[in-house]
C-alpha positions in Angstrom: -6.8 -67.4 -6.2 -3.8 -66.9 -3.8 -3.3 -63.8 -1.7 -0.5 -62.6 -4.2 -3.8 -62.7 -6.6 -6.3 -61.0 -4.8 -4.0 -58.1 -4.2 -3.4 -57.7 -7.7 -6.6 -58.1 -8.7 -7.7 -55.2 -6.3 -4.8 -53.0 -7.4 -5.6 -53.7 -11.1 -9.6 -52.6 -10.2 -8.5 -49.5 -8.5 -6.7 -48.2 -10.7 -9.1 -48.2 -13.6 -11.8 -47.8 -11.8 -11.3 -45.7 -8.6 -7.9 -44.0 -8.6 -8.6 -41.1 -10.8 -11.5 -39.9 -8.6 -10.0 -41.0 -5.4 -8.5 -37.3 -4.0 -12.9 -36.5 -4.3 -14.5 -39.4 -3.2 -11.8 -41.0 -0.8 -13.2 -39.3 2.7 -16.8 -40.9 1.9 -17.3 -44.3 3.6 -20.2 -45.7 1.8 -20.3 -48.9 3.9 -18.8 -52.6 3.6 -20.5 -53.5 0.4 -19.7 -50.7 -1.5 -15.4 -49.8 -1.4 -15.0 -49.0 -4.9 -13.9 -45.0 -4.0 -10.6 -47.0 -1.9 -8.4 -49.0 -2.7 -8.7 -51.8 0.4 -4.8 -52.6 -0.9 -3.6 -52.2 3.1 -4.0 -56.0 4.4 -1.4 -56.8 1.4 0.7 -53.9 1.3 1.0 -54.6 5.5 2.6 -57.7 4.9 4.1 -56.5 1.5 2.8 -59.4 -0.6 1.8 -55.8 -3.0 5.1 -54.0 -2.1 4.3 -50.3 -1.5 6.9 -49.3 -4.9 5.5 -51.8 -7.3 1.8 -49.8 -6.2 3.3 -46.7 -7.1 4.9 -48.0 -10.2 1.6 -49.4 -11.5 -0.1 -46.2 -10.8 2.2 -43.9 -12.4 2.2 -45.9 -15.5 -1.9 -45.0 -15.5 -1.5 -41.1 -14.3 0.6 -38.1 -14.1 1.6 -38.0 -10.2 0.1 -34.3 -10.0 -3.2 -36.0 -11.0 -3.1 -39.4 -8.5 -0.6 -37.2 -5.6 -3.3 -37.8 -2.4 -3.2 -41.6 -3.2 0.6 -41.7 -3.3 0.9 -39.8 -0.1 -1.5 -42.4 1.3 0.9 -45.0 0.5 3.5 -42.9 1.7 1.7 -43.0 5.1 2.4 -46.0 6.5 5.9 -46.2 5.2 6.3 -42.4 7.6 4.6 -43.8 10.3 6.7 -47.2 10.9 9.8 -44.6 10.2 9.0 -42.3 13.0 8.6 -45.2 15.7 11.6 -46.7 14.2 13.6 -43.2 15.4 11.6 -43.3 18.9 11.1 -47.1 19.8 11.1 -45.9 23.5 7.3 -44.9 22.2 6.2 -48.5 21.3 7.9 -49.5 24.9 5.8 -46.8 26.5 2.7 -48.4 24.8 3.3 -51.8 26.2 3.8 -51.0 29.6 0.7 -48.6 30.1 -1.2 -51.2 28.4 0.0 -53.8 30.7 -0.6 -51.2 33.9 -4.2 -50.5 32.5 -5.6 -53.9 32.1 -4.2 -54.8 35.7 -6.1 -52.1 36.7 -10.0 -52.0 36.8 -9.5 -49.7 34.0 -8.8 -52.2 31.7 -10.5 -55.2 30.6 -13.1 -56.1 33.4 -14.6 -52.2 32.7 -18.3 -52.7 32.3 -17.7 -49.6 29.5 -14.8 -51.3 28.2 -16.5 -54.5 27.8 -20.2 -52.6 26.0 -17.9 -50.7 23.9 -15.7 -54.1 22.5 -19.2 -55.6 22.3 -21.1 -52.8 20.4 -23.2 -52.2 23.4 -23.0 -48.1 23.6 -26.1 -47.0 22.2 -24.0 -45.1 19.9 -25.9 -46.4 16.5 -22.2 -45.7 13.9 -19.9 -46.8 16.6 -21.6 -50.0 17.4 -22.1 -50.8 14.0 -18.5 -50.1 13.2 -17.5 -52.7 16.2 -19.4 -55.4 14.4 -18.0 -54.4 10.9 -14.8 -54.6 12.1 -15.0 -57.8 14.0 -16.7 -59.5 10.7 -14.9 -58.2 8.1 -10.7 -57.1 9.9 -11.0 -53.7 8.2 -13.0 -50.8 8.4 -12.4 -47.2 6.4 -9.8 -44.9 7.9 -12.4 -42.1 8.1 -14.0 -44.8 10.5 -11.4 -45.3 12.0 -10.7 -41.6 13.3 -14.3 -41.4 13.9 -14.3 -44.9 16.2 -10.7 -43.5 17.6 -12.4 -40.3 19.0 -15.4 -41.6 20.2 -13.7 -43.9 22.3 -11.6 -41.6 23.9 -13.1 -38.3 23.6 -16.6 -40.0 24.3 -16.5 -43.1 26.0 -13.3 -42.0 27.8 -11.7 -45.1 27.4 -8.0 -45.4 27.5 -6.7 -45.0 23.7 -4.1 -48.3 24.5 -7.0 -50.3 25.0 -8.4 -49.0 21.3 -5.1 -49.5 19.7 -5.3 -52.7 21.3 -8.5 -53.9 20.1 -7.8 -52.5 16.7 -4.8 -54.4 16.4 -6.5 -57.8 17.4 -9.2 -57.4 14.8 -7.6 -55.0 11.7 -6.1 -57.6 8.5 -4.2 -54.7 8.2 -3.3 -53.7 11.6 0.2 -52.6 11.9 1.9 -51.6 14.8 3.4 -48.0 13.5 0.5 -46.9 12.2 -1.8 -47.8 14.2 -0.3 -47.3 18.1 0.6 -43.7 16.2 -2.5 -42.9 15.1 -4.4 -43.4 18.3 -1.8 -41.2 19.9 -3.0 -38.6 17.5 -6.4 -38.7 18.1 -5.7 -38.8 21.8 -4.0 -35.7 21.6 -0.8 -37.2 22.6 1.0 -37.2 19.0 1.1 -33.5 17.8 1.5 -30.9 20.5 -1.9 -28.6 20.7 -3.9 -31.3 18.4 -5.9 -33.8 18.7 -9.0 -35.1 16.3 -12.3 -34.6 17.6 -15.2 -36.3 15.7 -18.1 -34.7 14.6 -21.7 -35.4 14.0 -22.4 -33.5 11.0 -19.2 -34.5 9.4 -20.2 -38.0 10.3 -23.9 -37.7 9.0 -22.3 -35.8 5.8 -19.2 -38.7 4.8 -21.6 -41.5 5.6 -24.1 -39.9 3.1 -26.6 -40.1 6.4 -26.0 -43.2 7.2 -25.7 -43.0 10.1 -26.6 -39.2 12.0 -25.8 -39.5 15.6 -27.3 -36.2 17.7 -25.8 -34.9 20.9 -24.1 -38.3 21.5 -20.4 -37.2 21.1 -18.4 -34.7 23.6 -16.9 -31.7 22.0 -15.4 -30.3 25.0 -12.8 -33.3 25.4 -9.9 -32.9 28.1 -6.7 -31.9 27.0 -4.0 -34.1 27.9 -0.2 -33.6 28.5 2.1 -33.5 25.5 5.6 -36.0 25.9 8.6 -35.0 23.3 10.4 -37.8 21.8 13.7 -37.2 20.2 14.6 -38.9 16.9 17.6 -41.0 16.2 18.7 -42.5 12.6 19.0 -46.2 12.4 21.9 -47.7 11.8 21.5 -50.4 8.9 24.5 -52.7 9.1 25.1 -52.7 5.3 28.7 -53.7 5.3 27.5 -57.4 6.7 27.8 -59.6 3.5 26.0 -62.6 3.3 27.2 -66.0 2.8 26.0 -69.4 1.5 26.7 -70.9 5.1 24.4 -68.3 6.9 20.5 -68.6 7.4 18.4 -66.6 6.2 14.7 -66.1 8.4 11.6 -64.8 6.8 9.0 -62.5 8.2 5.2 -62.9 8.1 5.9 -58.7 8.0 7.6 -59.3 4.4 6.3 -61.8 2.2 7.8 -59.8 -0.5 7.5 -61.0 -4.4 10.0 -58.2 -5.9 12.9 -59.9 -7.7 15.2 -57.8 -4.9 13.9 -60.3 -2.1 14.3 -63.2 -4.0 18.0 -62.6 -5.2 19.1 -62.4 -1.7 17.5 -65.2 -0.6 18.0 -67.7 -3.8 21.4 -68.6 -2.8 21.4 -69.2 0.9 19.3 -71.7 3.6 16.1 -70.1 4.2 13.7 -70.7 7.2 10.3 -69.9 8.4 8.7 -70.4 12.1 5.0 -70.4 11.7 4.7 -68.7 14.8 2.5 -65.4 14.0 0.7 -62.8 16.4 -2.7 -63.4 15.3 -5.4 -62.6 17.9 -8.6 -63.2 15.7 -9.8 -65.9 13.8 -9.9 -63.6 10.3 -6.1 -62.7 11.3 -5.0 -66.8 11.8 -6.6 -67.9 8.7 -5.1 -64.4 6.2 -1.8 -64.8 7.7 -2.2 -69.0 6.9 -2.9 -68.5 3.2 -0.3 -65.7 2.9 2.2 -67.6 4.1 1.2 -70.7 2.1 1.0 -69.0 -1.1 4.7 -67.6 -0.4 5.7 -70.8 0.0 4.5 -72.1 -3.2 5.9 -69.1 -4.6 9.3 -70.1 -3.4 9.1 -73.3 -4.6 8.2 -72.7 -8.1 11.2 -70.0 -8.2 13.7 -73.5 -7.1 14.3 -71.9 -3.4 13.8 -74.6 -0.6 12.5 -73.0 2.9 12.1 -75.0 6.1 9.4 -74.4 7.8 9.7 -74.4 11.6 6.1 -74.1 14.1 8.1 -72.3 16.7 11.0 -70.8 17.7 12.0 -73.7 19.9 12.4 -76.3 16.9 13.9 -73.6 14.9 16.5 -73.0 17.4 17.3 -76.9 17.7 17.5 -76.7 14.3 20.0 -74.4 13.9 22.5 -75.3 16.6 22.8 -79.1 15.2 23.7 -77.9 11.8 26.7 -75.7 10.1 25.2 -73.0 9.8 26.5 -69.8 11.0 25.1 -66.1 11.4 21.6 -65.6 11.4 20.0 -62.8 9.1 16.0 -61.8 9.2 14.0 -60.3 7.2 13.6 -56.9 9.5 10.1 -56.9 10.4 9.6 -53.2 12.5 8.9 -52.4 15.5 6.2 -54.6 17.1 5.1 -58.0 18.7 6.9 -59.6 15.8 10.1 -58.0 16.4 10.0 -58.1 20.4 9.3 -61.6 20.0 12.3 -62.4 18.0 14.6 -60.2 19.5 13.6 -62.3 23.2 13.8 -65.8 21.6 17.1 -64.8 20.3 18.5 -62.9 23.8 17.2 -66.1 25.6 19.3 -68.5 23.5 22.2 -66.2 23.2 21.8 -65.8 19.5 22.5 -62.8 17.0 20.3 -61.5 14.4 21.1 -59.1 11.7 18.9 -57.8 10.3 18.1 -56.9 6.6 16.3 -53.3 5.6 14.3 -52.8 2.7 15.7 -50.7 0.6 12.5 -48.2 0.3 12.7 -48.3 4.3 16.3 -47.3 4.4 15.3 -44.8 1.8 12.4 -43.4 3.5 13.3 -43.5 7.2 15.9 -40.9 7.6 13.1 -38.3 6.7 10.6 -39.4 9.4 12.1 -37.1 12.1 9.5 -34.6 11.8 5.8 -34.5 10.6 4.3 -36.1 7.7 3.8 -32.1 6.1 7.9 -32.4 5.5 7.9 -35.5 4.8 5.7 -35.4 2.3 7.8 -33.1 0.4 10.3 -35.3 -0.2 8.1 -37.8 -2.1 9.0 -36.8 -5.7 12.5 -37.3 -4.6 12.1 -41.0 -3.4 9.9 -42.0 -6.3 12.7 -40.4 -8.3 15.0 -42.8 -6.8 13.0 -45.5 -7.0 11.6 -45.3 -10.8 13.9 -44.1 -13.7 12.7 -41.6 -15.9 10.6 -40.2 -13.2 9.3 -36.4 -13.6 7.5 -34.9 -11.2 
């Protein structure tokens, strides 16, 4: 079964099994053999091998969107979240850099309570167990993760860039956005005057007592300093046509199967470096078949892609043929796109980017929190689905 499978598969179980008791059931997290109350669609809606619209199409065709609103809003979420570092990239800049300071420090990775904590070495019963979860299986449930988030900071007092950082080296579904922003959150750092403080009952309670830690988590965290960002709109260079003498690059970010990829790509020379930021061994080998199955997808669809296993041979590539501008697939702030935007500053190359078009839809509303956001939902699905009625 490819990857393309699998996440159909999942979608096509959720929806008839789970999705019309979701908005009840979706805070519980009943453990890794038991996820049928969620939807575990995030590993292939991260890399968009289930593009977030087709999920929302499939699901409306099932239920009224007053009865299923909570799971479209979660869908909604990551989309927000990649939009509002998209308007403050300085954030994501910010991130690297104190991570960088941190680890040089003896704060960072040689801390005996950094290196328990990584290890599942606390004491603390859920946390530890979540560590292990995590490390077998690259996903836990978000409640968990909020849960995990605060202990480590609130708790453990760990720095939360070292928890983003060892999320995002374990998580199939770790994404940049989402992830450095929701850490910030928790932190405290995110929202001014909140922050998300985990708490035992509420962990004994969604667990279904599971797990019932007992005067093992701080409530009386310290309250750090709130930093405002200021938002700026992208601009999404849509007057740049392409033509059949360009290249086109593909992202591990967007292995999208919507007819909309494929017409732009269909026509022109397309190119993939095999060159992903996988930390784990789970990460190296989802990101492997993902890419594989794309392929093969390609190919049965008549569209020839060289495959390139870094950047280098790509470049060498390029410069002894025709070819002329460079266009990629945009894949959002992250390791991805610092990555390519160094190779390409190094060799004195241009990349223009292409948008998705639910992206450029979305992005421009991302400014503030997810609260306003969110009311603008029935107007995006509106423009993304005819006949819509909310």
């Amino acid at each position: 079964m490819t990857s393309r499978q699998l996440g159909l598969q999942r979608l096509n179980l959720f929806i008839e099994n789970g999705l019309a008791n979701y908005s009840s059931k979706r805070n519980y997290d009943f453990g890794p053999i038991n996820r049928t109350n969620i939807s575990t669609l995030s590993p292939f809606i991260r890399k968009r091998i289930l593009h977030e619209t087709e999920v929302i199409k499939q699901c409306l065709n099932k239920y009224p969107y007053q009865k299923i609103e909570k799971f479209i809003q979660e869908v909604f979420w990551r989309v927000y979240w990649k939009g509002w570092l998209e308007g403050r990239p300085v954030v994501w800049k910010n991130y690297k850099k104190s991570l960088k300071k941190i680890n040089e420090s003896d704060l960072g990775i040689k801390n005996e309570k950094y290196i328990q904590a990584i290890n599942g070495k606390t004491g603390i019963e859920c946390f530890d167990e979540w560590v292990n979860d995590l490390k077998k299986d690259g996903y836990l449930h978000n409640h968990s993760r909020m849960w995990f988030a605060s202990i480590w900071i609130h708790t453990l007092e760990l720095q939360w860039e070292l928890g983003a950082d060892f999320f995002l080296k374990h998580l199939l579904d770790g994404d940049p956005a989402s992830n450095t922003l929701s850490w910030r959150w928790v932190a405290g750092i995110h929202t001014k005057g909140k922050m998300y403080l985990a708490d035992e009952n509420n962990i004994k309670k969604f667990t279904l007592d599971r797990f019932k830690p007992q005067n093992k988590l701080n409530q009386f965290p310290k309250i750090p300093e709130f930093e405002f960002f200021e938002f700026n709109n992208k601009n999404y260079n849509n007057e740049i046509p392409i033509n059949k003498d360009d290249v086109i690059l593909l992202s591990i970010n967007n292995l999208s199967y919507l007819d909309e990829n494929l017409q732009i790509i269909k026509s022109n020379k397309v190119c993939l470096i095999n060159e992903t930021n996988s930390f784990s061994e789970l990460q190296k080998k989802f990101n492997q078949e993902s890419i594989n199955d794309y392929l093969i997808f390609l190919k049965s669809k008549s569209v020839d892609c060289n495959v390139f296993e870094n950047y280098k041979d790509f470049i060498d590539f390029y410069k002894k043929t025709n070819l002329k501008k460079i266009f990629s697939f945009y894949p959002s702030i992250g390791y991805e796109l610092d990555h390519l935007v160094n190779e390409a500053k190094q060799n004195n190359l241009q990349i223009i980017f292409i948008y998705d078009s639910l992206d450029k839809l979305c992005w421009k509303f991302c400014s503030a929190g997810f609260f306003k956001f969110k009311s603008m939902i029935p107007k995006i699905i509106n423009e993304l689905i005819t006949n819509f009625h909310y």
